[in-house]
N, CA, C and O atoms as a Tripos MOL2 file, in Angstrom:
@<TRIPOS>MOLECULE
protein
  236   235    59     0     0
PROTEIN
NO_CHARGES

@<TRIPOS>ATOM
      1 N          -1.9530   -4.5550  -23.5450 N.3       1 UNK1
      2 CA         -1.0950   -4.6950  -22.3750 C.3       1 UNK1
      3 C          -1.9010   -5.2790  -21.2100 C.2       1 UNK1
      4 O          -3.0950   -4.9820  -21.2020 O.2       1 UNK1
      5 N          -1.3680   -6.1910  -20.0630 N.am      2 UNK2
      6 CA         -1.8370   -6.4330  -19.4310 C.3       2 UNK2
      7 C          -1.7900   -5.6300  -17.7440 C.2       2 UNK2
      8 O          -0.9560   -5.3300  -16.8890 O.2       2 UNK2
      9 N          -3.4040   -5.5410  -18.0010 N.am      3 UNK3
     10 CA         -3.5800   -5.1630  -15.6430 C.3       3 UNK3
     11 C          -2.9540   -5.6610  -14.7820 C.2       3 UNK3
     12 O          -3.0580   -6.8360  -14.4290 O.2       3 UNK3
     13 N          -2.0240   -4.6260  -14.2060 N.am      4 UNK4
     14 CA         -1.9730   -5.0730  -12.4010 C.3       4 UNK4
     15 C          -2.3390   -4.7440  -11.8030 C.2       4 UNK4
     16 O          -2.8360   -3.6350  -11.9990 O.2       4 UNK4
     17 N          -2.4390   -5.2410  -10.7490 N.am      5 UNK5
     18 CA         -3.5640   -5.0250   -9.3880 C.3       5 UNK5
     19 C          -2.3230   -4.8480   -8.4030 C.2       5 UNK5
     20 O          -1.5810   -5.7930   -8.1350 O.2       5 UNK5
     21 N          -2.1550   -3.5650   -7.8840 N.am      6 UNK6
     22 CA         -0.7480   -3.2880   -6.8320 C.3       6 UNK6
     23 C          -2.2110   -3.1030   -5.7010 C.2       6 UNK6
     24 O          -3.3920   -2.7730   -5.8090 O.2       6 UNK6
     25 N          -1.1730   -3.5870   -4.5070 N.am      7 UNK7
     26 CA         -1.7230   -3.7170   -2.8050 C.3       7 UNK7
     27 C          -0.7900   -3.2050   -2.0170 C.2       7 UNK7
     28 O           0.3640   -3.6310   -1.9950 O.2       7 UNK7
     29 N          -1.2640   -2.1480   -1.2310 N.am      8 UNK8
     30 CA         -0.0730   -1.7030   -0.4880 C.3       8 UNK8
     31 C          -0.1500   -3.1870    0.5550 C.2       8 UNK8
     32 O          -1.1830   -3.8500    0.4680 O.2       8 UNK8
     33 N           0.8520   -3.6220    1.4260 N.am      9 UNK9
     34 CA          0.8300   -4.3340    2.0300 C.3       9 UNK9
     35 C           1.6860   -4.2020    3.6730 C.2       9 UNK9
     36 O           1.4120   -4.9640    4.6000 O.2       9 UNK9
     37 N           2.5620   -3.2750    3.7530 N.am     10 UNK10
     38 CA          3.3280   -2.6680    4.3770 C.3      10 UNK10
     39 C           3.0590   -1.1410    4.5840 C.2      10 UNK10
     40 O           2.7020   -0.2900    3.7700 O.2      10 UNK10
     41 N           3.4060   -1.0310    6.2390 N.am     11 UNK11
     42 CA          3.5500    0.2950    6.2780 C.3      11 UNK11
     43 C           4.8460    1.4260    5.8190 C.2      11 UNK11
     44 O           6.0540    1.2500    5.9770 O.2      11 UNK11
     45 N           3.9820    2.9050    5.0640 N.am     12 UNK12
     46 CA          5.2580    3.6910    4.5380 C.3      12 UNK12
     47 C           5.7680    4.2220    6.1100 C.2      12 UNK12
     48 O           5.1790    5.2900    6.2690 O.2      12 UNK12
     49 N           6.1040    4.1080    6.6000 N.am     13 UNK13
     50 CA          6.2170    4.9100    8.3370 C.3      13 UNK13
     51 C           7.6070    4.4140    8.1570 C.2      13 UNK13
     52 O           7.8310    3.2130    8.0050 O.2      13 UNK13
     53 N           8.6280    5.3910    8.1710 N.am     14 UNK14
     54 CA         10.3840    5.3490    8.2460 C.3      14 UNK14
     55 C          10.6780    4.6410    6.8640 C.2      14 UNK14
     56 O          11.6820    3.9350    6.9580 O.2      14 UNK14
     57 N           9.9840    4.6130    5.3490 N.am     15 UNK15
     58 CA         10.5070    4.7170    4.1300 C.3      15 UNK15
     59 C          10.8290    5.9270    3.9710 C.2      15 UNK15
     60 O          10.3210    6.8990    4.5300 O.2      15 UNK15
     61 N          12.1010    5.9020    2.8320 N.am     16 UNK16
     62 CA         12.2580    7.9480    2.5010 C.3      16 UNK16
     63 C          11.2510    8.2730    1.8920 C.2      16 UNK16
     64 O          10.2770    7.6280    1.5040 O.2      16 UNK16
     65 N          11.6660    9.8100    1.7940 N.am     17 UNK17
     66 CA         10.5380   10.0910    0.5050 C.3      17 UNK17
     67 C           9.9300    9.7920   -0.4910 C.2      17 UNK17
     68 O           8.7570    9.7640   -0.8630 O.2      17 UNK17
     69 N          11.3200    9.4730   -1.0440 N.am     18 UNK18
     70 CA         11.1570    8.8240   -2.3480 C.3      18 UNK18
     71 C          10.2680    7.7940   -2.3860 C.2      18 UNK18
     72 O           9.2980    7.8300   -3.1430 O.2      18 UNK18
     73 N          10.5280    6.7140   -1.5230 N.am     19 UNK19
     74 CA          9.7030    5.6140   -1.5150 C.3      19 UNK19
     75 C           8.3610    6.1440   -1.3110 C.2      19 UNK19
     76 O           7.6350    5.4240   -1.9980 O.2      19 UNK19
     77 N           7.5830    7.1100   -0.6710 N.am     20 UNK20
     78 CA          6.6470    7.4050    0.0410 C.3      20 UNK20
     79 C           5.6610    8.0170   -1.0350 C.2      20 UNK20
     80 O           4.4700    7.7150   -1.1010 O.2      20 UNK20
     81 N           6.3970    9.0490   -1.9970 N.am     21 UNK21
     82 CA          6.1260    9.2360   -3.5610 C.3      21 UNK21
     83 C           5.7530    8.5610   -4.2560 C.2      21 UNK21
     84 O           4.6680    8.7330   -4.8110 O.2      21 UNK21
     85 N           6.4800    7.6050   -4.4580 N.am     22 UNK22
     86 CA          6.1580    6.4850   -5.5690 C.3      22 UNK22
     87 C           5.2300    6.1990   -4.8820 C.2      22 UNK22
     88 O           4.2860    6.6410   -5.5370 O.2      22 UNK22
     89 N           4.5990    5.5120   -3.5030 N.am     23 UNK23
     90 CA          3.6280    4.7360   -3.3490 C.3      23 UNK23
     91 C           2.0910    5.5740   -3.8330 C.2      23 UNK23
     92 O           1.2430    4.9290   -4.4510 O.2      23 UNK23
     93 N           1.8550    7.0630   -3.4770 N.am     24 UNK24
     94 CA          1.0880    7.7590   -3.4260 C.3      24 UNK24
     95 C           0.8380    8.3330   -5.3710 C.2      24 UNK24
     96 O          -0.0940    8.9750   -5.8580 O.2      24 UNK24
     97 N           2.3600    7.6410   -6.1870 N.am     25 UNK25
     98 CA          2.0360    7.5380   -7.6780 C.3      25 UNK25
     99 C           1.5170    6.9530   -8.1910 C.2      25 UNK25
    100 O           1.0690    7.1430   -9.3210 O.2      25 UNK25
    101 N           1.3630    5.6280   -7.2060 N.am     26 UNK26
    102 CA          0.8710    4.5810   -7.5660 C.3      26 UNK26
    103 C          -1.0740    4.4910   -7.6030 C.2      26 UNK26
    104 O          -1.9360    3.8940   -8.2480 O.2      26 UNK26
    105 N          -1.0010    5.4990   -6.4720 N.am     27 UNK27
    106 CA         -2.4890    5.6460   -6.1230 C.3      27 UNK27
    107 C          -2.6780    4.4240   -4.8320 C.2      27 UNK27
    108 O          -3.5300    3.5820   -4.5490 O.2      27 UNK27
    109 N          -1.5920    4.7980   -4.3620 N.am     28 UNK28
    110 CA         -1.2810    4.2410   -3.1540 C.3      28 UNK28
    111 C          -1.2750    4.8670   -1.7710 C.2      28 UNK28
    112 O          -1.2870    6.0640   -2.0550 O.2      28 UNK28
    113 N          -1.2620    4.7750   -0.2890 N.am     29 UNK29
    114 CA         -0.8000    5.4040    0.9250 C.3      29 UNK29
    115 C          -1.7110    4.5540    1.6170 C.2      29 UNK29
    116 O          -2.2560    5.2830    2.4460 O.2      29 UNK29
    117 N          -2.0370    3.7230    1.6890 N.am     30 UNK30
    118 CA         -2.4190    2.9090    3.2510 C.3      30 UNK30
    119 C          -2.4420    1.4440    3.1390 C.2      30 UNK30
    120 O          -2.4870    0.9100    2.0300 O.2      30 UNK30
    121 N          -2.4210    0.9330    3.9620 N.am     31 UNK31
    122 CA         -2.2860   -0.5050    3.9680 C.3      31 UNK31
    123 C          -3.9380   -0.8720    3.5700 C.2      31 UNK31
    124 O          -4.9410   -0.5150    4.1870 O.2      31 UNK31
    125 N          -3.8470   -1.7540    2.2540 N.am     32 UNK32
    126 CA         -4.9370   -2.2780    2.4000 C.3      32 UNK32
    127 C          -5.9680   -2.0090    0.9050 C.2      32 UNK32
    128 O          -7.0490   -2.4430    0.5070 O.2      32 UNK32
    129 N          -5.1660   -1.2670    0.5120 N.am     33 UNK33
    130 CA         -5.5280   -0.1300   -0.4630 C.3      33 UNK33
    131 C          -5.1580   -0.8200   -1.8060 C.2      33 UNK33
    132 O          -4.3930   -1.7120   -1.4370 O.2      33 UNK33
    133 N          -5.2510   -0.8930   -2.9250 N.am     34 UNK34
    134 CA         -5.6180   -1.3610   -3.9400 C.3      34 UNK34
    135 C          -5.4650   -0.3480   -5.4660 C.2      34 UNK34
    136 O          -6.2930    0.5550   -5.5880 O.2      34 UNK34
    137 N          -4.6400   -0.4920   -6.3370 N.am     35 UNK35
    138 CA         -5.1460    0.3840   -7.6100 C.3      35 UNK35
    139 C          -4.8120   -0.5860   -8.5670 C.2      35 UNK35
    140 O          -4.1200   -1.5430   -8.2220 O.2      35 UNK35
    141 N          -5.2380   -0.4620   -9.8070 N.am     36 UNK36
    142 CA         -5.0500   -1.0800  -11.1560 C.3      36 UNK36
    143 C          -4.0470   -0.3590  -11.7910 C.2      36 UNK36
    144 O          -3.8340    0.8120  -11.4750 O.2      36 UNK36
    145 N          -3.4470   -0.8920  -12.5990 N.am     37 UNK37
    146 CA         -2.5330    0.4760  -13.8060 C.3      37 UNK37
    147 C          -1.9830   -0.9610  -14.6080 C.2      37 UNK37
    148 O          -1.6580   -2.0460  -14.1270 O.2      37 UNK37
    149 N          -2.0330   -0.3610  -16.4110 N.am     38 UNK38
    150 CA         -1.3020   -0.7930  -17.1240 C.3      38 UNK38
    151 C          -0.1070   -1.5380  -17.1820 C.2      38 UNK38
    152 O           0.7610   -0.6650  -17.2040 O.2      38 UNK38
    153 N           0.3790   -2.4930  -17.2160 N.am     39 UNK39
    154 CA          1.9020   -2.8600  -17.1290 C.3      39 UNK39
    155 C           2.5520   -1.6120  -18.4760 C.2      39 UNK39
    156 O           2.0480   -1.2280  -19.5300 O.2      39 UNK39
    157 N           3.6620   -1.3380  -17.8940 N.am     40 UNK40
    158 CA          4.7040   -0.7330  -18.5580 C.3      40 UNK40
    159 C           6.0860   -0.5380  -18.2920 C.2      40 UNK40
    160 O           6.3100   -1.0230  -17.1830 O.2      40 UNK40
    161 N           7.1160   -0.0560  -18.7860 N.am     41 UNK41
    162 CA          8.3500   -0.0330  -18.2320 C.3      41 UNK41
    163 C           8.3750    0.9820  -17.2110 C.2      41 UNK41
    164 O           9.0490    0.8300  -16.1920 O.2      41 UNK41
    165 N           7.6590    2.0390  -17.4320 N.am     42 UNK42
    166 CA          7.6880    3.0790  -16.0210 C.3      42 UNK42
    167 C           7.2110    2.4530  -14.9420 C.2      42 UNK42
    168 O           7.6890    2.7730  -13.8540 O.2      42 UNK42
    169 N           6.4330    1.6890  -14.9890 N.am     43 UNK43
    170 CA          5.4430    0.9050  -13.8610 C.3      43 UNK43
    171 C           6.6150   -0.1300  -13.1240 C.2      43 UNK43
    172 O           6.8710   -0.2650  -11.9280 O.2      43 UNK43
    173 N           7.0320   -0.5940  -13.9550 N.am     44 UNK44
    174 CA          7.8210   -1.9010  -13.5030 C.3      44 UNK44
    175 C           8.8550   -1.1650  -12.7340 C.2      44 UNK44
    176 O           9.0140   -1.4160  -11.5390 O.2      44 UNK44
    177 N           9.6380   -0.1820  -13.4100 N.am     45 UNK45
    178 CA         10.9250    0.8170  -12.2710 C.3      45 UNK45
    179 C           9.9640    0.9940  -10.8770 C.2      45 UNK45
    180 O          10.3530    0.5660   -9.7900 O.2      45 UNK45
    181 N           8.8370    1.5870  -11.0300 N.am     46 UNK46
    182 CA          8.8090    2.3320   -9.8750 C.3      46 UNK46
    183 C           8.0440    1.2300   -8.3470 C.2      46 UNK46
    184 O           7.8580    1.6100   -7.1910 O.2      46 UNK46
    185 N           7.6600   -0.6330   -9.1650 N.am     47 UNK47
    186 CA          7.4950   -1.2390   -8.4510 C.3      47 UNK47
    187 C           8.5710   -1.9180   -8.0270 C.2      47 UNK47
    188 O           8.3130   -2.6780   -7.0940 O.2      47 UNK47
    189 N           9.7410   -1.9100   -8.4020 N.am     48 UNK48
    190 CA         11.0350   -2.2030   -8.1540 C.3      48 UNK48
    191 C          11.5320   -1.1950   -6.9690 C.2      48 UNK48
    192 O          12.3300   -1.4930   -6.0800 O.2      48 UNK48
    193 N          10.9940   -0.1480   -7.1210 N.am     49 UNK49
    194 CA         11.5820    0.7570   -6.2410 C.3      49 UNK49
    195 C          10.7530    0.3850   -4.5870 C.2      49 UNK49
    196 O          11.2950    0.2900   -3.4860 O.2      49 UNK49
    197 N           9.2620    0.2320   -4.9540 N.am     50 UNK50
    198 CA          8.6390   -0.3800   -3.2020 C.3      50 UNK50
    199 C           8.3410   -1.6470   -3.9780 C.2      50 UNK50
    200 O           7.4150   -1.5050   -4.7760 O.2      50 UNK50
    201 N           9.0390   -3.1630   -3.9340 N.am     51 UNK51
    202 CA          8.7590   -4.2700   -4.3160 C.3      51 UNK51
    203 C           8.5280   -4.2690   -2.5220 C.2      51 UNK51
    204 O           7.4050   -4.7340   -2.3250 O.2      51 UNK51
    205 N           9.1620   -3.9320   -1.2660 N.am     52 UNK52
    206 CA          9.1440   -4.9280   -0.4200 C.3      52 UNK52
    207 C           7.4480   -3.7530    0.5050 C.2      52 UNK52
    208 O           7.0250   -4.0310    1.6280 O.2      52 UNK52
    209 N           7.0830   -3.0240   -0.0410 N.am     53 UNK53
    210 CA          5.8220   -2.1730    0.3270 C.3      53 UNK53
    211 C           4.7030   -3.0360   -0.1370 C.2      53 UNK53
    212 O           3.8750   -3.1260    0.7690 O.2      53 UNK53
    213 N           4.3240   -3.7630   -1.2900 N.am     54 UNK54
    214 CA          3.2360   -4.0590   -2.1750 C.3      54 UNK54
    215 C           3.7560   -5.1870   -2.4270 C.2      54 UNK54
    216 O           4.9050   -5.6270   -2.3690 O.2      54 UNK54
    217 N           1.9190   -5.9570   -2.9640 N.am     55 UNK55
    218 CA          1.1540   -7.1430   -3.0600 C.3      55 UNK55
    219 C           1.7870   -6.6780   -4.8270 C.2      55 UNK55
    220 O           2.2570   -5.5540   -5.0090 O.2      55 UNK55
    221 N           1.7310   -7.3380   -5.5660 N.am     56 UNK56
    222 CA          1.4290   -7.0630   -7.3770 C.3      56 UNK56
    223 C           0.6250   -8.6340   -7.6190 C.2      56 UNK56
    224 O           0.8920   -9.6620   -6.9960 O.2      56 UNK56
    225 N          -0.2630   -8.5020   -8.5420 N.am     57 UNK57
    226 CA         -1.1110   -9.6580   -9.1650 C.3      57 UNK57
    227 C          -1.3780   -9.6070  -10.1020 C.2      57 UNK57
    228 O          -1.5910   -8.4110  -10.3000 O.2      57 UNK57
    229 N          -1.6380  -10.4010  -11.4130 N.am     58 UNK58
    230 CA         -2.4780   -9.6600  -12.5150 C.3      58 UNK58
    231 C          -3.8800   -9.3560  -11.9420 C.2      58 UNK58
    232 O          -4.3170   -9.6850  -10.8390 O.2      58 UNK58
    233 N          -4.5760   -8.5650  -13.0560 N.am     59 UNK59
    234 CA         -6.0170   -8.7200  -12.9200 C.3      59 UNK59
    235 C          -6.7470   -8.9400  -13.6120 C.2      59 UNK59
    236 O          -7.9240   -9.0220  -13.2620 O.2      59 UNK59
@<TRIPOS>BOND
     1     1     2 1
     2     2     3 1
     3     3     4 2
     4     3     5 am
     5     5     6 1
     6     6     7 1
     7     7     8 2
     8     7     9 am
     9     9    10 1
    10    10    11 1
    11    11    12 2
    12    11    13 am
    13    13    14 1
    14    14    15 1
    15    15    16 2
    16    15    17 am
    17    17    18 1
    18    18    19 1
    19    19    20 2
    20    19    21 am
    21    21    22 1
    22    22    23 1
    23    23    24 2
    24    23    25 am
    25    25    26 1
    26    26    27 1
    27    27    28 2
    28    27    29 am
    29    29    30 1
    30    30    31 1
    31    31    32 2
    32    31    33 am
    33    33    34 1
    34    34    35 1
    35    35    36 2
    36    35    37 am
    37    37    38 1
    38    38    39 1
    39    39    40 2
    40    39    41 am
    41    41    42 1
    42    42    43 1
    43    43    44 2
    44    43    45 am
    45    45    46 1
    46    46    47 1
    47    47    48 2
    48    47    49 am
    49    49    50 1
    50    50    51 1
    51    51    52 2
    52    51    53 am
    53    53    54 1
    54    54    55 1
    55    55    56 2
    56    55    57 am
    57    57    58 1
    58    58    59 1
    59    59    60 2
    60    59    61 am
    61    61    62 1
    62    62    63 1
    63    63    64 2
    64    63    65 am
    65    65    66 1
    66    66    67 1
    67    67    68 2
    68    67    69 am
    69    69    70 1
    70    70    71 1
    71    71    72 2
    72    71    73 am
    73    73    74 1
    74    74    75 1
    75    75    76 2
    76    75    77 am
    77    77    78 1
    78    78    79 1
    79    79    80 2
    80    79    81 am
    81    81    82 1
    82    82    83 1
    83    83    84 2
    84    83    85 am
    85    85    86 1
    86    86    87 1
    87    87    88 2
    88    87    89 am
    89    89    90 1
    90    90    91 1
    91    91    92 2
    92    91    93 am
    93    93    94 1
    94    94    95 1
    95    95    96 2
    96    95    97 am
    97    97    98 1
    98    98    99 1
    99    99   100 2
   100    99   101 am
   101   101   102 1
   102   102   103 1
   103   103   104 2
   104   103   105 am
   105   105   106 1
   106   106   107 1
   107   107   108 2
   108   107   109 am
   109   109   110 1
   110   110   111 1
   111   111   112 2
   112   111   113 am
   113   113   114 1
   114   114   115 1
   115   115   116 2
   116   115   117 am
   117   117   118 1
   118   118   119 1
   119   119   120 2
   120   119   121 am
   121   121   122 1
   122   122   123 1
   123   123   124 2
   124   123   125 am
   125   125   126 1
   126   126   127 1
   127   127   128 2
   128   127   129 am
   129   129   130 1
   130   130   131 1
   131   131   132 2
   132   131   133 am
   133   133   134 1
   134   134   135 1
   135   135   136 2
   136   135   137 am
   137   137   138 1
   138   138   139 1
   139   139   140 2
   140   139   141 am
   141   141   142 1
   142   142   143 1
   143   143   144 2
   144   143   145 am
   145   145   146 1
   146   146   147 1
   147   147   148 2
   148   147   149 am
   149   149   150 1
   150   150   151 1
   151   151   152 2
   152   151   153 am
   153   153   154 1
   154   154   155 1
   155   155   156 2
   156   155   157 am
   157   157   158 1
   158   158   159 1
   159   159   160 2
   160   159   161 am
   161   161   162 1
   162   162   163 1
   163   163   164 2
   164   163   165 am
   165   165   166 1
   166   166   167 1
   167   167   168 2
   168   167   169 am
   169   169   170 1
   170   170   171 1
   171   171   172 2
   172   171   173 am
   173   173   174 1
   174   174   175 1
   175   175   176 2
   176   175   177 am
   177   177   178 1
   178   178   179 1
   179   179   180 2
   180   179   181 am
   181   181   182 1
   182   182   183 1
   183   183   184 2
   184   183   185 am
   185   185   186 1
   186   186   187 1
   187   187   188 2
   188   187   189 am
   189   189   190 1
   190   190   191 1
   191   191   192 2
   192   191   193 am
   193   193   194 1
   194   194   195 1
   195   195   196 2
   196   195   197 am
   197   197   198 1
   198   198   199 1
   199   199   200 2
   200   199   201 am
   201   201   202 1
   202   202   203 1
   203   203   204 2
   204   203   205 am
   205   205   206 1
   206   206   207 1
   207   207   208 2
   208   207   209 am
   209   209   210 1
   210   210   211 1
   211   211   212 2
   212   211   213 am
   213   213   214 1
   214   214   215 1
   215   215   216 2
   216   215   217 am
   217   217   218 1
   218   218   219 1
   219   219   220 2
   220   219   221 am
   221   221   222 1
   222   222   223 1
   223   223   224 2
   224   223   225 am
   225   225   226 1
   226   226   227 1
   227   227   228 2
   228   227   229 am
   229   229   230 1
   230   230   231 1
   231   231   232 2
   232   231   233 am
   233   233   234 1
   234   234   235 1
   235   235   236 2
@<TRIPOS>SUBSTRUCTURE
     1 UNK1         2 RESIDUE 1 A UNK
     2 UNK2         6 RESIDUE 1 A UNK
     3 UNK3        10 RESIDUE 1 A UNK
     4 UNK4        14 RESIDUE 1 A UNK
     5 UNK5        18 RESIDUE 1 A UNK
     6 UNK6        22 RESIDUE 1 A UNK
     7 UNK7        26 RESIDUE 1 A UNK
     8 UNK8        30 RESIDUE 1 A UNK
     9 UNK9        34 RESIDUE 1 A UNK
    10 UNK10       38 RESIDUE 1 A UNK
    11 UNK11       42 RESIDUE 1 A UNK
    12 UNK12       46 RESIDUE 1 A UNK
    13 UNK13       50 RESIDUE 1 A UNK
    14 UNK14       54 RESIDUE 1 A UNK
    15 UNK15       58 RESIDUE 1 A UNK
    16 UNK16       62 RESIDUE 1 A UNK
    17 UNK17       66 RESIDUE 1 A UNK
    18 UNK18       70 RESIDUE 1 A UNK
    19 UNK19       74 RESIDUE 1 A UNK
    20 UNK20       78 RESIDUE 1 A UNK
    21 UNK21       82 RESIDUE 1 A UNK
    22 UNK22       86 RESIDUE 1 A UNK
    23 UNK23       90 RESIDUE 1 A UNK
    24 UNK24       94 RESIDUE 1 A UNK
    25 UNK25       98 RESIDUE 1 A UNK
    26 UNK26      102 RESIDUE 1 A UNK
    27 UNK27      106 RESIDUE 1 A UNK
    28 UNK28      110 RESIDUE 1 A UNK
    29 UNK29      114 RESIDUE 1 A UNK
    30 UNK30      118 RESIDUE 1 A UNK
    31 UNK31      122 RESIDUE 1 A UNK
    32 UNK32      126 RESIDUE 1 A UNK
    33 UNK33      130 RESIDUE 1 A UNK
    34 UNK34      134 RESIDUE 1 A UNK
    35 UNK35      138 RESIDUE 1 A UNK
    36 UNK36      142 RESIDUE 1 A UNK
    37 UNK37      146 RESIDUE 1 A UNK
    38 UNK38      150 RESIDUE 1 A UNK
    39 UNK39      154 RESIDUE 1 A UNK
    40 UNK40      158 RESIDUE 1 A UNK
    41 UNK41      162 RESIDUE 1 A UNK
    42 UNK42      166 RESIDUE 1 A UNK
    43 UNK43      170 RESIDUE 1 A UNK
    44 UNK44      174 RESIDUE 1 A UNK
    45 UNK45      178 RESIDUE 1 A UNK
    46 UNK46      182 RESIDUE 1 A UNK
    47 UNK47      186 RESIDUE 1 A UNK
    48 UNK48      190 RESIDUE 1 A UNK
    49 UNK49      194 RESIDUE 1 A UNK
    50 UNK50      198 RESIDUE 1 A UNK
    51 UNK51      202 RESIDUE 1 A UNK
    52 UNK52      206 RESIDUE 1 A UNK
    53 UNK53      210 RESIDUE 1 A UNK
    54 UNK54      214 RESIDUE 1 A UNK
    55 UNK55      218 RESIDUE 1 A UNK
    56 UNK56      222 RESIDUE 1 A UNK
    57 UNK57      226 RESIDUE 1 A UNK
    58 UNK58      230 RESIDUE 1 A UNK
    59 UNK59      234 RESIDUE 1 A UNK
């Protein structure tokens, strides 16, 4: 499977929870910030859910 490289890029400040969750699932919470993870179908829902929060790239 192939690496993505998620970037927070946006601030979570007035997203709901939900959104605020997912980012911090991601191994996410600040602008600027960076994690790797597997592509998968769970991955892909929950970058759908903050597409307009985060950078995505391969790596």
């Amino acid at each position: 499977m192939a690496k993505l490289r998620i970037t927070q890029v946006r601030s979570a400040i007035g997203q709901s929870e939900r959104h605020r969750g997912t980012l911090r699932a991601l191994g996410l919470g600040r602008i600027g910030r960076s994690a790797e993870h597997e592509e998968s179908p769970a991955l892909a829902g929950m970058l759908r859910k903050v597409r307009h929060l985060v950078k995505v790239e391969s790596a």
